[in-house]
MISEGU-248876 format. One line per 10 residues: their letters; for each residue x, y, z of C-alpha. Coordinates in steps of 0.2 Angstrom, whole numbers, plus 2048, in hexadecimal, padded with zeros to 3 digits. Layout:
A	X:Y:Z; ... .
//
This chain:
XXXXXXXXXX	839:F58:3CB; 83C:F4C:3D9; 847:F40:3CD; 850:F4E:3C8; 854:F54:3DC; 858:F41:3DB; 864:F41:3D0; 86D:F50:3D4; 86E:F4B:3E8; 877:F3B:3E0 .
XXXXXXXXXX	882:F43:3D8; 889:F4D:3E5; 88B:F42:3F1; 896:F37:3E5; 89F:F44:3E2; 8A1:F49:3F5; 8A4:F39:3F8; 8B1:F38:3E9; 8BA:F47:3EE; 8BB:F40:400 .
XXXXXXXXXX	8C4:F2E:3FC; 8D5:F2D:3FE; 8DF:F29:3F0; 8E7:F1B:3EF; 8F9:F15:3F2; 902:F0D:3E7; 913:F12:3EB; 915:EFE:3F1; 90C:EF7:3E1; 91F:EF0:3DD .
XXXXXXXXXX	92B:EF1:3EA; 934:EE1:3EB; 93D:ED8:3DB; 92D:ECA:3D7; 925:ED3:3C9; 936:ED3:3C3; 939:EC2:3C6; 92A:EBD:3BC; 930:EC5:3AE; 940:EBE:3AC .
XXXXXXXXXX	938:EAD:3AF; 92A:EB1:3A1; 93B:EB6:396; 942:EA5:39C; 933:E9A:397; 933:EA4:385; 946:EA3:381; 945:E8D:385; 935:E8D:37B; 940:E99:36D .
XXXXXXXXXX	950:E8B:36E; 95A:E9C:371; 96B:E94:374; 976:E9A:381; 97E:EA9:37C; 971:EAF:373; 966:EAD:384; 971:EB8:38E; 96F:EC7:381; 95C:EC4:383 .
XXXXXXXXXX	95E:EC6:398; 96D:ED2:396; 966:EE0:38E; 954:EDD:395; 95C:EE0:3A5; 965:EED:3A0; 956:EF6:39B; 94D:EF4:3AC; 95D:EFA:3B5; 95E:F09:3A9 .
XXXXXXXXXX	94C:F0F:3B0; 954:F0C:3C3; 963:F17:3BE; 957:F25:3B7; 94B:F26:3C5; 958:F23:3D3; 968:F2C:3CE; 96D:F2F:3E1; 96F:F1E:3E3; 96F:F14:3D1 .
XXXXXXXXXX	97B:F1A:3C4; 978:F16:3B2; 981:F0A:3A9; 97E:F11:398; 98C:F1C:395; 997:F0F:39E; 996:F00:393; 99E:EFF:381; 996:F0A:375; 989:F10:37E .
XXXXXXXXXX	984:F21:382; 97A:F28:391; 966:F29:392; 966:F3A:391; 951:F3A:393; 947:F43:3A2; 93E:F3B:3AC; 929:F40:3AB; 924:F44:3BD; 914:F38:3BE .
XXXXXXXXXX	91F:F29:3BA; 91E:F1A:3C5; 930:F14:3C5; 92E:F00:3C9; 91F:EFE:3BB; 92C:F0B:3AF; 93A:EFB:3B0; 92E:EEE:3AF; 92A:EF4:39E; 938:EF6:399 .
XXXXXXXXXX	93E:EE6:39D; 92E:EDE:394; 934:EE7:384; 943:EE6:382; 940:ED3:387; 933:ED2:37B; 93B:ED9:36C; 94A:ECE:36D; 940:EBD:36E; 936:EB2:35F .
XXXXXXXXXX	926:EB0:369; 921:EC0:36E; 90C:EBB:372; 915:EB3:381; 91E:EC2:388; 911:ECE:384; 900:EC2:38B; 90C:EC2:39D; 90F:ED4:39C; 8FC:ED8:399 .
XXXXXXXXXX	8F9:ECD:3A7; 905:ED3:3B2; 900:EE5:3AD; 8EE:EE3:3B0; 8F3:EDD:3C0; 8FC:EEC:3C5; 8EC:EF8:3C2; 8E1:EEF:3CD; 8EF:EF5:3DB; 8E8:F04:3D6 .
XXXXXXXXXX	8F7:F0F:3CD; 8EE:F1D:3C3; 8EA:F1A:3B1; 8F4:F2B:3AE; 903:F24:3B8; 902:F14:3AE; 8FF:F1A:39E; 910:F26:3A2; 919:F18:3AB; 919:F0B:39E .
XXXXXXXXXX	91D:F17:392; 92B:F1F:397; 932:F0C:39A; 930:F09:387; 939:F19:384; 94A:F13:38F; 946:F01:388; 945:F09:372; 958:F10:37A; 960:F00:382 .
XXXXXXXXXX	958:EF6:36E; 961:F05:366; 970:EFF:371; 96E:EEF:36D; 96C:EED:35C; 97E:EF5:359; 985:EE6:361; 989:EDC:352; 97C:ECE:353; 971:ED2:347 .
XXXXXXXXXX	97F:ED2:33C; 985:EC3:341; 974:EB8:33D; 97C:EBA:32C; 98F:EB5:32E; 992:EA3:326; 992:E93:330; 99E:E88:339; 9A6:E7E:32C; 9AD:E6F:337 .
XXXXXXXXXX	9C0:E6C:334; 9C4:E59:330; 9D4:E5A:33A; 9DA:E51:34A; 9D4:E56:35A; 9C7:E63:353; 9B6:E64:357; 9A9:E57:350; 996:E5A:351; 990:E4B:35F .
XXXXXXXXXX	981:E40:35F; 972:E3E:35F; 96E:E4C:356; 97E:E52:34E; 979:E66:34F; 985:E70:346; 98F:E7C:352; 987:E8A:35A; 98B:E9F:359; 99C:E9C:352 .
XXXXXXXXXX	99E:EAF:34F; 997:EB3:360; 9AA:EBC:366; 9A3:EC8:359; 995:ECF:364; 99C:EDE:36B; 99F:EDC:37E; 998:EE8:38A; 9A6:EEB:395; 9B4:EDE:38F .
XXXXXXXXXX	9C2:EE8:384; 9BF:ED8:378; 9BA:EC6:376; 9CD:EC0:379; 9D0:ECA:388; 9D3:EBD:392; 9DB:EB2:388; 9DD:EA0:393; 9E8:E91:393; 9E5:E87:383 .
XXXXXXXXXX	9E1:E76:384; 9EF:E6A:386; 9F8:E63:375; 9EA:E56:36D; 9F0:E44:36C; 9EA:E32:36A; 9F9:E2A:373; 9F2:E22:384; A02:E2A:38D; 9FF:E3B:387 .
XXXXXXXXXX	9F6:E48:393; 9E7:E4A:386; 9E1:E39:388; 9E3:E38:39D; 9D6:E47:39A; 9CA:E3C:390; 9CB:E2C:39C; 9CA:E37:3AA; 9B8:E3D:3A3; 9B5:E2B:39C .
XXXXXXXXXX	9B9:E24:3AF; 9B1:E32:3B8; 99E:E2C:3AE; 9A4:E1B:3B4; 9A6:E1E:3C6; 998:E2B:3C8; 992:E2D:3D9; 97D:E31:3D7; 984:E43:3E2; 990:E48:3D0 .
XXXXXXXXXX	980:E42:3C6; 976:E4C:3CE; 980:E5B:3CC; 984:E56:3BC; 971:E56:3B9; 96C:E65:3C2; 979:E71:3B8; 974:E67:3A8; 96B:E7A:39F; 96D:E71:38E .
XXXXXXXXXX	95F:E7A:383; 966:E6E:373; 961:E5E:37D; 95C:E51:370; 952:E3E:376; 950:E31:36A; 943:E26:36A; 945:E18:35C; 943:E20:34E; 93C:E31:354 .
XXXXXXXXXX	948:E40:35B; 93F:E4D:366; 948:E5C:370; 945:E5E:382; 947:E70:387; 951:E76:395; 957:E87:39D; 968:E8D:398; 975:E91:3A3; 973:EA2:3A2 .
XXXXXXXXXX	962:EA3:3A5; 965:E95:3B4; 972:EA6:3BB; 965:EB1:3B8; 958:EA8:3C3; 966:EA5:3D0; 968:EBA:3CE; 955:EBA:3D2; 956:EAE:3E0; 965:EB7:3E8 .
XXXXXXXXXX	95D:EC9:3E7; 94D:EC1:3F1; 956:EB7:3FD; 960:EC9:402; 94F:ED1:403; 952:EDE:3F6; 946:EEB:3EF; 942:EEB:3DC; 951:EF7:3D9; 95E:EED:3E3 .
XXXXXXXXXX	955:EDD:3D8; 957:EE4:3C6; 968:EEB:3CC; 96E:ED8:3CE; 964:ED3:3BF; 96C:EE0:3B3; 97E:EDD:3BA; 97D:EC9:3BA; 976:ECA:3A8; 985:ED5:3A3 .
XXXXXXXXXX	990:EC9:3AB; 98B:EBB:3A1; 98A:EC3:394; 99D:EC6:393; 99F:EB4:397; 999:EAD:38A; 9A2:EBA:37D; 9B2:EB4:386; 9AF:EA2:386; 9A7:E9F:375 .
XXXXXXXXXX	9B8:EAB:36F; 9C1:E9C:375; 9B8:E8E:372; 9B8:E92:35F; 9CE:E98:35F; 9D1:E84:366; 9C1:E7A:35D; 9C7:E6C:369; 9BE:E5A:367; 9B2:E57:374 .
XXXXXXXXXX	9B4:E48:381; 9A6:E40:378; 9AD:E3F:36A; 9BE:E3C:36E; 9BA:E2D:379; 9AF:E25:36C; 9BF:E23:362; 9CC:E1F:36B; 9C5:E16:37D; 9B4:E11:37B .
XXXXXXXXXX	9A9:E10:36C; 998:E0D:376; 99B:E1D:382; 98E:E2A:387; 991:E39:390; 986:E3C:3A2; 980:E4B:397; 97C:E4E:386; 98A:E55:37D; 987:E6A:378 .
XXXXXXXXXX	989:E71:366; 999:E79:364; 9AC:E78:36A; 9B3:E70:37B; 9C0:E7D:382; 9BA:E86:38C; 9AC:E81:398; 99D:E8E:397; 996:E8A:3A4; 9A6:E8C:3AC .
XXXXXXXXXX	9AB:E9C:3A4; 998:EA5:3AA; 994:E9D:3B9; 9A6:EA3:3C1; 9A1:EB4:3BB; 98E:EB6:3C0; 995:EAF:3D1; 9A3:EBD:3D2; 996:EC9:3CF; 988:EC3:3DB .
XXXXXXXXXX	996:EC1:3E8; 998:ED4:3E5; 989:ED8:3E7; 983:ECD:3F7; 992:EC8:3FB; 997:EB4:3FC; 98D:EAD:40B; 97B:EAE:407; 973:E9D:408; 96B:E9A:3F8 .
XXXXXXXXXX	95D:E8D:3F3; 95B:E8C:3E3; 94C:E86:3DA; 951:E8D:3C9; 94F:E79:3C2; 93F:E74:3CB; 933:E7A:3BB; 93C:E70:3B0; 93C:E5E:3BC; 94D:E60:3C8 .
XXXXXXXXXX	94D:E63:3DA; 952:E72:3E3; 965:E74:3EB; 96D:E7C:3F8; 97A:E86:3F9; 985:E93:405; 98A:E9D:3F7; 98E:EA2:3E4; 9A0:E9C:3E6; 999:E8D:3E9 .
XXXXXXXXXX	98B:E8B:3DC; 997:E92:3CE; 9A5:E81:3D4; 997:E75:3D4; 992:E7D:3C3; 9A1:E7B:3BA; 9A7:E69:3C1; 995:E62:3BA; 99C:E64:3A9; 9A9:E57:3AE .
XXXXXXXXXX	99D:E4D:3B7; 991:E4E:3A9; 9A0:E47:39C; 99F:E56:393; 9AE:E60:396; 9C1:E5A:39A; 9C9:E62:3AB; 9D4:E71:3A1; 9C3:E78:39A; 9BD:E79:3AB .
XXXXXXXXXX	9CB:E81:3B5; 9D0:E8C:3A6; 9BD:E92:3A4; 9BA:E96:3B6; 9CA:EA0:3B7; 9C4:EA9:3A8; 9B2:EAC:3AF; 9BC:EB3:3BF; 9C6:EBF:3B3; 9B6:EC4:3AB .
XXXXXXXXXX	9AD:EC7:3BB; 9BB:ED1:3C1; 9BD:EDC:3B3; 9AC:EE2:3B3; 9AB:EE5:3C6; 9BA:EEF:3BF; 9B3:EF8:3B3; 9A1:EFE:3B7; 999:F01:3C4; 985:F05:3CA .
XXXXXXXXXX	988:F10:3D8; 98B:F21:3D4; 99C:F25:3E1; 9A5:F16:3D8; 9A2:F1C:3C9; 9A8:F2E:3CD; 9B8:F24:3D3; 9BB:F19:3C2; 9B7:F28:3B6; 9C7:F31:3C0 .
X	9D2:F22:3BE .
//
């Protein structure tokens, strides 16, 4: 009888003492971007580990992003408008919203899988979401909310896949390759590993806000020639003399903007890859970087993350739409056989055509669209290189990164000048004609759909 009053004494004071705790908070469990950060960078590592090259890797960010942003649009409509419904071929997320959910965690799972779908290696992506997840429930978010969180995120992430899988890639996995044309002036594949060229068919991905691929049509390059008075060859000694001259300041940034994931070292007799981040993941992490250094919440974070991707993504559609209409020769190449037989560029030469610069064509576009967005003063440090063995560098602004971006392709001996200019004007186009065409804050969209 005396354990039984034992027991039943205990029982009610736990319960007593149960019904009297508070529950807990959570509400700040995610309220900056970091988490957010963590999982682009976990995407990152996966797509150099993959070799993704670099338009495929800004489809990876883009619709990841996208994904996230979508959850921020659905939870926050007063503020965040929804881009589905905006881009080409889409249609809105028409899906309620359950009333336990737990916005932040709902976009982090949606980023993951979307991210994790669209990648080879997906242990990686799911062993840092379950990590990152079991993370979150020690802050103590109910199991219910969770459970209802992460769900609903996999429900907006199945609609962005759906999205996405109408783009034309799939498709294009199967289109033939890139038979190299024996004619003067075209592209060659370079040394040391003589890849053939990449994504030729990649201007037919459907673009998400560009009309098409040859929208802005640039400048072609100037008339191929071998004569040493014609203005092709000045282009080629001016990257052959500007190897030469090199100051360590131009190969540094030559160096730092390198984002070659193709890069090949030869040892003797044995060839081994050495993986790098690509450009556009490089943009992303400055998009990561940039939404920190402005002190933005996790909304304002995937915002830029979703908008940045986006941007790239119509870069590269644009570019590669180019760079496989003019099939130009690369410097490498050219110089090999008409100035100096023994000549290496600073940087290793990329897989596919010459005009125009992507890094060029991108970075000018990602920069327009993070100048939008913070504006172009905001002191930037960025540390995107430093896991993979470069130093940090400072800067006062995306205007700045995106010029010290594209003139690294000349430093590097990869590029001649007209690929340069002609790509950063076409990045600029790009970037305006999204900042044109769609918008994430509700007012401006009302304003464009009455145009």
């Amino acid at each position: 009888m005396r354990t039984l009053k034992l027991i039943c004494l205990t029982l009610i004071l736990s319960l007593a003492f149960s019904a009297c705790q508070e529950p807990v908070d959570y509400s700040n469990a995610i309220s900056d971007g970091q988490y957010f950060h963590r999982a682009q960078n976990r995407v990152t590592e996966v797509i150099i580990h993959d070799i993704f090259s670099p338009p495929v890797a800004v489809r990876i960010y883009s619709y990841a992003s996208l994904a996230a942003y979508e959850v921020v649009a659905a939870t926050d409509p007063a503020n965040y408008a929804s881009l589905m419904g905006q881009l080409n071929g889409s249609e809105p997320i028409q899906m309620p919203v359950p009333e336990n959910v737990y916005p932040p965690l709902a976009a982090l799972a949606a980023y993951y899988q979307v991210g994790t779908t669209l990648i080879f290696s997906e242990e990686k992506m799911n062993e840092h979401r379950d990590a990152v997840f079991a993370e979150l429930q020690e802050k103590g978010i109910p199991e219910e909310v969770f459970e209802a969180s992460v769900n609903y995120g996999r429900e907006v992430a199945s609609k962005v896949l759906a999205y996405a899988k109408k783009d034309n890639y799939h498709e294009s996995r199967s289109f033939p390759k890139y038979s190299v044309v024996n004619q003067p002036g075209t592209w060659q594949p370079t040394p040391p590993a003589y890849m053939e060229a990449i994504e030729p068919h990649w201007n037919k991905i459907r673009t998400f806000v560009l009309d098409s691929a040859a929208q802005f049509k640039i400048a072609p390059p100037p008339p191929y020639s071998t004569d040493p008075s014609s203005e092709f060859y000045k282009l080629a000694k001016e990257v052959y003399d500007a190897k030469q001259n090199a100051t360590p300041e131009e190969t540094a940034i030559a160096m730092f903007w390198d984002c070659n994931p193709y890069k090949m070292n030869v040892k003797g007799h044995v060839m081994f890859a050495e993986k790098k981040i690509t450009p556009g993941g490089h943009w992303m992490g400055i998009a990561s970087i940039a939404s920190a250094a402005a002190g933005k919440d996790w909304k304002g974070t995937v915002e830029a993350l979703a908008l940045t991707g986006i941007s790239l993504n119509e870069a590269f559609i644009a570019c590669w739409d180019e760079k496989y209409r003019s099939k130009l020769i690369r410097p490498e190449t050219y110089i090999n056989q008409y100035i100096d037989e023994d000549w290496v560029p600073l940087l290793q030469t990329p897989p596919f055509p010459e005009h125009t610069s992507g890094h060029s064509v991108a970075s000018t576009a990602a920069a327009y669209t993070l100048t939008q967005l913070f504006g172009d003063e905001l002191p930037i440090v960025d540390s995107t290189e430093v896991a993979y063995g470069l130093p940090i560098r400072e800067f006062k602004g995306f205007t700045q990164m995106a010029q010290e971006a594209a003139i690294s392709r000349f430093y590097g001996g990869i590029h001649y000048m007209p690929a340069i200019t002609e790509g950063s004007k076409q990045g600029k186009q790009v970037g305006e004609w999204i900042w044109k065409k769609v918008s994430t804050k509700p007012d401006r969209v009302a304003m464009l759909e009455r145009r």
